[in-house]
N, C-alpha and C positions, 0 to 999 in steps of 0.2 A: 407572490413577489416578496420581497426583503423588504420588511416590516420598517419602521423610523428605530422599533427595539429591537433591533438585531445591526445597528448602526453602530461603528465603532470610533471611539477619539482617542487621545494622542495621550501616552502616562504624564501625569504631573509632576512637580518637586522638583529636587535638584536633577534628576537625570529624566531617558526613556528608557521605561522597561519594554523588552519588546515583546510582543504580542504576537501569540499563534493563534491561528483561527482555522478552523480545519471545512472543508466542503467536503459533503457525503453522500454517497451515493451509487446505485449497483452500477455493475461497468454494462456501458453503452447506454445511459443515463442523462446525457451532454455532460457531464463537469465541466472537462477540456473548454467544449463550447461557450459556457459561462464564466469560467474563472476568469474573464479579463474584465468585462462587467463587474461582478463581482469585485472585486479587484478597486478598479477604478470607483467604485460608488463606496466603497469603505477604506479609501486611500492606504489601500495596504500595497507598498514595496516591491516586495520580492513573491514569486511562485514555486513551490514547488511541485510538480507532477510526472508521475511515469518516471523518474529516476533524474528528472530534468530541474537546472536553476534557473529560472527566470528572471529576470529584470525587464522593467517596461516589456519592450517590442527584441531585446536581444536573452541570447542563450548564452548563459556567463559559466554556466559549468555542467559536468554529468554526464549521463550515459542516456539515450533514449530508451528505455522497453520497448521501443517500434522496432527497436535495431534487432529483436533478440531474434532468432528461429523458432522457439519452443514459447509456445505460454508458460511453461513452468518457468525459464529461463528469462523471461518478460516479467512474471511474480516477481522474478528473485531481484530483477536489479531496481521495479519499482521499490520494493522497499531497502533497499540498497546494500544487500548480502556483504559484497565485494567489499574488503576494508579498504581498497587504494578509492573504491566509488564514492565511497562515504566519505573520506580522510577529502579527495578533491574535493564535495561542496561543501563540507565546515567547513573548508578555508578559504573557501572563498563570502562564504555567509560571513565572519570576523572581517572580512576585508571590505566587506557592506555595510556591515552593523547597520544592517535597515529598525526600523521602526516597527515594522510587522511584515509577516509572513502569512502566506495563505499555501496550505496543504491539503492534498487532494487524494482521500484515497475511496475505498469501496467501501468501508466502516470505519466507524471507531478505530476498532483494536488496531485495522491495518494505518492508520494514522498514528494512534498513539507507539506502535511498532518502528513508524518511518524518525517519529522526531526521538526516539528511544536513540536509533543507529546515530543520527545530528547530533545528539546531547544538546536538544533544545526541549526546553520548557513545553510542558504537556498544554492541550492548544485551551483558551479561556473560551472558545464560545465554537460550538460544535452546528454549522448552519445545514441542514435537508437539501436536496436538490429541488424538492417540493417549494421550497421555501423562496427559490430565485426564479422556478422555469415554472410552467403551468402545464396541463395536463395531456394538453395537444403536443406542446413543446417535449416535453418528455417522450410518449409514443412515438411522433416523428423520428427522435435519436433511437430508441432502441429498432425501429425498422429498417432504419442507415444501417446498425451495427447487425443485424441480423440474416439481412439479405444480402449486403454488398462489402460488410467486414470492414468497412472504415472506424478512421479514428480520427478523432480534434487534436492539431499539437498547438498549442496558444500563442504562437511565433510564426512571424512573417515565413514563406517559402523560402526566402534569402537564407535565413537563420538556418533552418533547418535541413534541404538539402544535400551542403557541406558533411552533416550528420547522419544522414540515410541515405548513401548513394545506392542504388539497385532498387527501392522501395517507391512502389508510385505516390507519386506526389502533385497535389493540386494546390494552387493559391485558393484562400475563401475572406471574401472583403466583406465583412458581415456589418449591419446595424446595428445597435441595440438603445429603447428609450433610457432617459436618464432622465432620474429624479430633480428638481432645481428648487430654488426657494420660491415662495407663495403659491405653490401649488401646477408650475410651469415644465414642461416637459421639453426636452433635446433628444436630437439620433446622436449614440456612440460610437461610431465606425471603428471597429478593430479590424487588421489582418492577420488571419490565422492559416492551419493548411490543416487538408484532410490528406491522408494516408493508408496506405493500408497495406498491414505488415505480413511479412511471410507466414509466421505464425498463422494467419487466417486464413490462408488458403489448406487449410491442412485441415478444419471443422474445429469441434468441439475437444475435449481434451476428458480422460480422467484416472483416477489411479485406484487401482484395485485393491482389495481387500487383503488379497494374495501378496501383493509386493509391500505393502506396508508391511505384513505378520516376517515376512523374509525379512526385512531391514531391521526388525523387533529384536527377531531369534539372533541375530548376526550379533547382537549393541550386545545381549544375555549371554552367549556362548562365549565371551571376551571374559568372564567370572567364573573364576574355579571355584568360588565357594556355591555358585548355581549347579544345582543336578539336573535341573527341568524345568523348563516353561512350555505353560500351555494355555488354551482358551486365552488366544489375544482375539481382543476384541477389539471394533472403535463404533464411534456414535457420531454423531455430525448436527450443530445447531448452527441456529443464526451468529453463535458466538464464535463458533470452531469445532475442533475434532475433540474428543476427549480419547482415551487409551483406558482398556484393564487388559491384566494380566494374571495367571496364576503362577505362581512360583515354589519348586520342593529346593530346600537348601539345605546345604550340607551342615552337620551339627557342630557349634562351635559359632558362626558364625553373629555379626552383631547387626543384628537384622536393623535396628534405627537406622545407621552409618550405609548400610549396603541400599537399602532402600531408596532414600533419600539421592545418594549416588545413581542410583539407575534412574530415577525415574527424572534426575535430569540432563545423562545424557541421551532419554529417549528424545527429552520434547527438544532439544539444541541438532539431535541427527535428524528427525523428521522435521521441522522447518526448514533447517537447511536443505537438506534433498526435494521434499516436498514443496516449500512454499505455503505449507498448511500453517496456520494458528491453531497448536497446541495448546486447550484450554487444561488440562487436565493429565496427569497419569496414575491411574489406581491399580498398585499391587496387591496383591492378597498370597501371604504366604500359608500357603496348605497342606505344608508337612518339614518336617526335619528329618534328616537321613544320615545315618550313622557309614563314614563311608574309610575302606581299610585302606 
């Protein structure tokens, strides 16, 4: 559970700075579940989640990622790809000016990713799902999400709905104990919904090795000063994808300036198409060619 140190208060001085706090955790995890808890016991504002603005118990701005068809498509608007997606909840965040935020993604990076698109302040205190749910609570969610393909939207049914018409929808009136002074305990009753979006009727999802190396050669073949790319490779951590490539280029060329240039519109085409976090792109140039 959330520690008395992992408790957050209010900025001091003449203003409020406001405060990002991010929830982490694999998907099907509870976040959703929790973040109102959460929420409430560290008097943070606003939500962010799945492409959604939260206030209290109402949806004040956003796209659902429930809404999407495709998981890739679900990626893209949780972290808010779409510049009109993004452009609606900064503006509507300036017209909150809340005190804090809580963000909700799968990791770090995809957190630090979400408030990147927001042009909000990278979050001061990074909390575990570990940290708020316990270890039954946890297995329970990812059993939901594995067998039956549900998902938590942290807003009443009313809210949401209006937002996913065609998508089933259940109201869920949940409990949860709340911390009190001298050591005394309350139930939090929130209303949330569980759903479950077309995307999951469809399985698991993934993308070939094959269609990345294509999307590679496509970005490479756009450069007349390239003669050949080959051995594209990629790698996969807990952090992201990394890319190598080999590259023969034509003689003359200013390999700093060319490189530099590809290797960022690899990692700007593959997030966007993919939805992957691009930790990395390493070229290696392995020949110069004298071309008439």
């Amino acid at each position: 559970m959330l520690g008395a140190n992992c408790a957050l208060s209010e900025g001091k001085g003449m203003g409020i700075i406001m405060k990002i706090i991010a929830l982490v955790g694999s998907s099907g995890t509870g976040k959703s579940h929790r973040a109102l808890w959460v929420a409430h016991e560290n008097n943070i504002d606003v939500l962010v989640d799945d492409g959604l603005l939260i206030k209290g118990h109402e949806i004040v701005a956003g796209t659902s990622a429930k809404k999407q068809k495709t998981a890739i498509g679900a990626i893209k608007t949780a972290i808010f790809t779409d510049e009109n997606h993004a452009g609606q909840v900064m503006e509507e965040i300036k017209k909150l000016n809340p005190k804090s935020i809580l963000v909700l993604g799968t990791s770090k990076e995809m957190v630090n990713r979400i408030t990147d698109r927001l042009e909000l302040p990278k979050p001061s205190i990074y909390l575990d799902i570990a940290q708020v749910s316990n270890e039954k609570e946890i297995e329970a969610a990812l059993k939901t999400r594995q067998l039956l393909g549900q998902h938590v939207i942290p807003a009443p049914s009313v809210a949401v709905k209006p937002r996913l018409s065609g998508i089933l929808i259940d109201p869920l009136h949940v409990g949860f104990s709340k911390n009190q002074h001298a050591g005394t305990r309350t139930k939090l009753w929130v209303n949330q919904t569980v759903v479950r979006p077309t995307f999951n009727f469809y399985g698991k999802f993934f993308i070939t090795d094959q269609a990345m190396q294509a999307i590679v050669k496509k970005i490479v073949s756009e450069y007349n000063c390239i003669a050949k790319s080959q051995n594209i490779t990629f790698s996969n951590s807990q952090y992201g994808t990394g890319v190598s490539l080999d590259l023969v280029l034509k003689y003359g060329t200013i390999i700093p300036i060319l490189t530099a240039t590809v290797q960022q519109q690899i990692t700007e085409t593959l997030e966007y198409m993919t939805a992957l976090h691009i930790i990395r792109v390493d070229i290696y140039v392995r020949k110069l060619v004298v071309v008439d």
